[in-house]
Structures are given as structure tokens and as C-alpha cells.
C-alpha positions in Angstrom: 0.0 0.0 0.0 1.1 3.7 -1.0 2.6 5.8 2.0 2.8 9.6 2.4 4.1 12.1 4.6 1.8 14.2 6.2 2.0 17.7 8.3 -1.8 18.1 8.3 -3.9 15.5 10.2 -6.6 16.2 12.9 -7.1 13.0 15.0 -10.5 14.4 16.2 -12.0 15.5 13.3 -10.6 12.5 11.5 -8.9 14.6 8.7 -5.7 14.6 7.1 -4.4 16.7 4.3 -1.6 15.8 1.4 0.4 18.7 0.2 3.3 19.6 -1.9 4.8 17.1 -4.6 3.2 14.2 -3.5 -0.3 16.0 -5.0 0.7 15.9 -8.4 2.2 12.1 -8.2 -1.0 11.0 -6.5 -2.8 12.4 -9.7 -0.8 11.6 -12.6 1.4 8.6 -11.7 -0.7 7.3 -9.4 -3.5 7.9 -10.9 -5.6 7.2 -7.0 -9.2 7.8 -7.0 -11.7 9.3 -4.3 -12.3 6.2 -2.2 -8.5 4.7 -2.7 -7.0 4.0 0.3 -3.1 4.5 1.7 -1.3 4.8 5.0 -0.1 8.0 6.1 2.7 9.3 8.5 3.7 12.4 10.2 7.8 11.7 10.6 6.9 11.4 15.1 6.0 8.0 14.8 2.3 8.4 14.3 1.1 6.1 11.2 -2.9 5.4 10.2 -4.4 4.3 7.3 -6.8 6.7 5.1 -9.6 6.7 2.8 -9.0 9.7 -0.2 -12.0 12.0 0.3 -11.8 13.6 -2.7 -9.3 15.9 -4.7 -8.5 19.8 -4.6 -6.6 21.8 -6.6 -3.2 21.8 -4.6 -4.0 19.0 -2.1 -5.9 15.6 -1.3 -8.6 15.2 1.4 -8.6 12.1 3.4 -10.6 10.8 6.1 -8.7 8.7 8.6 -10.0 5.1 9.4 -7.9 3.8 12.0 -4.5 5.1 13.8 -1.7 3.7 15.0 1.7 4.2 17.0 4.0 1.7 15.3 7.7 1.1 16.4 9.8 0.3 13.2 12.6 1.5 15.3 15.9 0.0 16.1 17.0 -1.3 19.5 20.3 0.3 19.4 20.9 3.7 19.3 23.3 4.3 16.6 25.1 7.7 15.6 27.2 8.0 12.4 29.5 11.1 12.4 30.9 11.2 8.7 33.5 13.7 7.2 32.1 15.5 4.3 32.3 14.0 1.3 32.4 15.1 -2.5 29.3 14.7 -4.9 26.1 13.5 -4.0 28.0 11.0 -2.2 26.1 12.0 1.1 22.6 12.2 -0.3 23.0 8.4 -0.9 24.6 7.7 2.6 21.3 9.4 4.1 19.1 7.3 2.5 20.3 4.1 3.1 21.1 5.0 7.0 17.6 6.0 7.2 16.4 2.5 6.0 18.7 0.9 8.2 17.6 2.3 11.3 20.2 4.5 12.7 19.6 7.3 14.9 21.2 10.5 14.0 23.7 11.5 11.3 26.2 14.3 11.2 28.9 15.3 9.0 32.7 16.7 10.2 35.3 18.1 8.2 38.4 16.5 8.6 42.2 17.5 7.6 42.1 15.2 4.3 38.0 17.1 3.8 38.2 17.9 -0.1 34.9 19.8 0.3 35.1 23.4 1.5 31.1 24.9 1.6 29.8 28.0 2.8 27.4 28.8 5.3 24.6 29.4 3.2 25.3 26.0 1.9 25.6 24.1 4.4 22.2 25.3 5.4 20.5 24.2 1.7 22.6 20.7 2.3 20.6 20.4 5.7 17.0 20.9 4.1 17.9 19.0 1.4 18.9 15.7 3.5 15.7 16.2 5.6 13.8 15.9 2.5 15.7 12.7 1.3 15.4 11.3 5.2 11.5 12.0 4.9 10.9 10.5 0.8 12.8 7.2 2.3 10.6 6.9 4.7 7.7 6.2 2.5 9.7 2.9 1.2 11.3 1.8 4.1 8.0 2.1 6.5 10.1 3.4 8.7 7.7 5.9 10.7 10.8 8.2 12.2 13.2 9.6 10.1 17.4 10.0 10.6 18.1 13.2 12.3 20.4 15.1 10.5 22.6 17.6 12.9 24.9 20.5 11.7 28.4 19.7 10.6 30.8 20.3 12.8 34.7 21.0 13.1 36.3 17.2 13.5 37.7 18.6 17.2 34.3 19.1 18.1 33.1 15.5 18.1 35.0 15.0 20.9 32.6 17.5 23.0 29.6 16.7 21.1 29.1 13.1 21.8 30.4 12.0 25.0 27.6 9.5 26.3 28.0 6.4 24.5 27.9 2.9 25.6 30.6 1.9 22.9 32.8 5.1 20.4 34.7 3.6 17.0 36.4 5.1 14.6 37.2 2.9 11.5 40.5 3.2 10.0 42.6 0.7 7.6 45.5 0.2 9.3 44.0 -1.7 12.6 42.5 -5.0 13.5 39.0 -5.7 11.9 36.0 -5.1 13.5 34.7 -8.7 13.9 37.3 -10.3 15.1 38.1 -7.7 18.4 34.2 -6.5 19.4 32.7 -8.8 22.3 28.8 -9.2 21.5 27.7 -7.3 24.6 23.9 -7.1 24.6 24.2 -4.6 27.3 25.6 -2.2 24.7 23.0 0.0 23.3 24.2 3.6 22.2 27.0 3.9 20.2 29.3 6.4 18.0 30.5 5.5 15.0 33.4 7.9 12.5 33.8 7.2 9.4 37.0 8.9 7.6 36.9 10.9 4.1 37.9 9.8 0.6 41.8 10.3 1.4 41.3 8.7 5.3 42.1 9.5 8.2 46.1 11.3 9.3 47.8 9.4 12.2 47.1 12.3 14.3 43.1 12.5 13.9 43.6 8.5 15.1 45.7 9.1 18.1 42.9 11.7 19.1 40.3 9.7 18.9 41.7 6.7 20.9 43.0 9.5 23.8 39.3 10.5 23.8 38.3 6.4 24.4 37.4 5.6 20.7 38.3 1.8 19.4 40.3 2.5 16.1 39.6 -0.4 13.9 39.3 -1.6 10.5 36.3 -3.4 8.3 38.6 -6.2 6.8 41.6 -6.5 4.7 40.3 -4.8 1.2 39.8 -0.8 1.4 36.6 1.0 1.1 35.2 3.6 -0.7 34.3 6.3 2.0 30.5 5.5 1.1 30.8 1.7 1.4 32.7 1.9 4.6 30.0 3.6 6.2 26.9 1.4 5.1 29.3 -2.0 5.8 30.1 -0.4 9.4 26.8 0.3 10.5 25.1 -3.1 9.2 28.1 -4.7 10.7 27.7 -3.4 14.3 24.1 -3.8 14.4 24.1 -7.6 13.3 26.6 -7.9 16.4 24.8 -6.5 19.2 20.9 -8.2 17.7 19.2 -5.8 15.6 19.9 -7.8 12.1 
């Protein structure tokens, strides 16, 4: 069944309202009629399914039939901080972190960054991720999306995140992942850094593992920046029960 994001739903009146893009896709891709039904989510966990009421010029009228709080959520509380990366590189990284589960995202810039962006940027980057977070969402049936958090100076990590049940940083030259992580169920929040395209310098390591990181490495072939970060965070969550 078809699922949309909604900001306008009344729980007493039974009403909800599609807007924006999704109007038009509804219409002419769609092609849903008055009396189609689809499920409907508000991005806070809140899902319900809907009847289409009928059509208006820049939005759809539904009437909601039954309403739910559904936990798609994972048990472990996952943060990926990633340094910035160049492309569209990050657009993808979002989306498939949102299916997976994890928490929050952020992104650093690191000495080997290639990526230098304004401000005003930064700030189009931001809305832009939401957007993709949300649009996943609709595939995924996940009901809450990624939280996307201002990037940050690599230094400031440090201050940023401090309560975490378990902090690694992945970098090529160390043991691999598998083979030095103890399954510990108890172990529920966790960091995880992911370097740029050139990696990490020896000095960004030694910083992380004075500020009680695990430095350690996803096997014996290198990654793309990208791959690194989708293999790390699958990885950690088959190992502590949430795949």
C-alpha cells in the first residue's frame, strides 16, 4: 500500500491533508481515486491508514479510518558522524542509513575534507537531507526519520558526543571489526566515524583513541568512504541483535 508524509492530520475530526509534490504524483502517476485508500505518516511515529475523500486543486482530502503508533525502530541507538564527502556521495549515505535504522547523522570536516562549503550552503545541504530522510521513509515504513545535525569542526566530536555505551572510529591500518568486538547485549548507544575519501592522518587517530574511541578496521580490502559507512553500520548492528 502507498505511504505519504503528512504535516496536516486532525485525530479528532478525522482529517488529514496531502500537500506539496506528492499532490501531483498522486494524480498523474498514481493515478488514486476518491475512495482509494493508503497509509499516512507524520515523521513522530504516528502512522494510520486513510480513505481519499476527494481531490483539490493543490491538495488531497482524506478521512482517517484507523490510527496507530508503530515502532519500526531499532534497539540500538546508533550515531554515524561522517567527514564530508564530495558529490552527491552524502545524499546516498542518508538514504540508506535511514532505512537501516540509525539514529542521527552528522557530518565533520576532517584534515584530508576535499569539500570546503559556505554557510549558506551548508544550510540548503541540511534541508535537502531532511527531504531525502522524509521521501525514504515512505519505502522503508520506517515511521521516524534520521536526524540530520549541523556539521561540525572534527575537534568538536569529541565534545559533542560523549555518552555512548561503545565510540569507534574505522581506519585501515588496525584489527578488523569482527574479530576484536565482544557481543555485549548490554551495549546499546553507540558512535561510530567514518573517515573521508583520502582517510584518516595518524594524528586524527591518536585523538580519537585519547578520547576512548576503538580504532579499527572493516577487513583486509579498502573502502570507498561511502561503502565503509553502510558495511560499518550493518556490521555493528548484526553484532549487538538488531539484524
Amino acid at each position: 500500500m502507498h505511504r505519504f508524509f503528512v504535516n496536516n492530520y486532525d485525530l479528532k475530526d478525522k482529517t488529514a491533508l496531502i500537500e506539496g509534490s506528492d499532490v501531483r504524483h498522486i494524480k498523474n502517476v498514481m493515478r488514486l481515486k476518491e475512495k482509494d485508500r493508503v497509509k499516512l505518516f507524520d515523521g513522530k511515529g504516528f502512522e494510520c491508514l486513510a480513505e481519499i475523500v476527494r481531490f483539490e486543486k493543490n491538495r488531497v482530502v482524506l478521512s482517517i479510518i484507523e490510527e496507530n503508533i508503530i515502532n519500526r525502530e531499532s534497539p540500538l541507538n546508533i550515531t554515524v558522524a561522517q567527514a564530508y564527502l564530495k558529490d552527491n556521495k552524502m545524499d546516498t549515505i542518508i538514504r540508506h542509513l535511514n532505512e537501516l535504522g540509525v539514529k542521527a547523522w552528522f557530518p565533520f570536516f576532517s584534515e584530508r575534507t576535499v569539500p570546503k562549503i559556505s554557510e549558506d550552503k551548508i544550510k540548503k545541504k541540511i534541508a535537502r537531507w531532511e527531504k531525502i530522510a522524509i521521501e525514504s521513509l515512505k519505502q522503508c515504513e520506517r515511521n521516524i526519520p534520521i536526524e540530520i545535525k549541523k556539521p561540525v569542526k572534527f575537534q568538536e566530536l569529541f565534545e559533542i558526543e560523549k555518552d555512548n555505551d561503545l565510540k569507534i572510529v574505522f581506519w585501515e591500518c588496525e584489527k578488523t571489526l569482527c574479530d576484536t568486538i565482544n557481543k555485549n547485549k548490554k551495549i546499546k548507544k553507540i558512535l561510530l566515524i567514518i573517515g573521508p575519501e583520502g582517510g584518516f592522518s595518524k594524528n586524527e587517530i591518536e585523538l580519537c583513541k585519547k578520547n576512548s574511541f576503538l580504532s579499527l578496521s572493516l577487513g583486509p580490502r579498502i573502502l570507498k568512504a561511502d561503502t565503509a559507512t553502510i558495511s560499518a553500520c550493518s556490521i555493528v548492528q548484526h553484532l549487538f541483535g538488531d539484524m
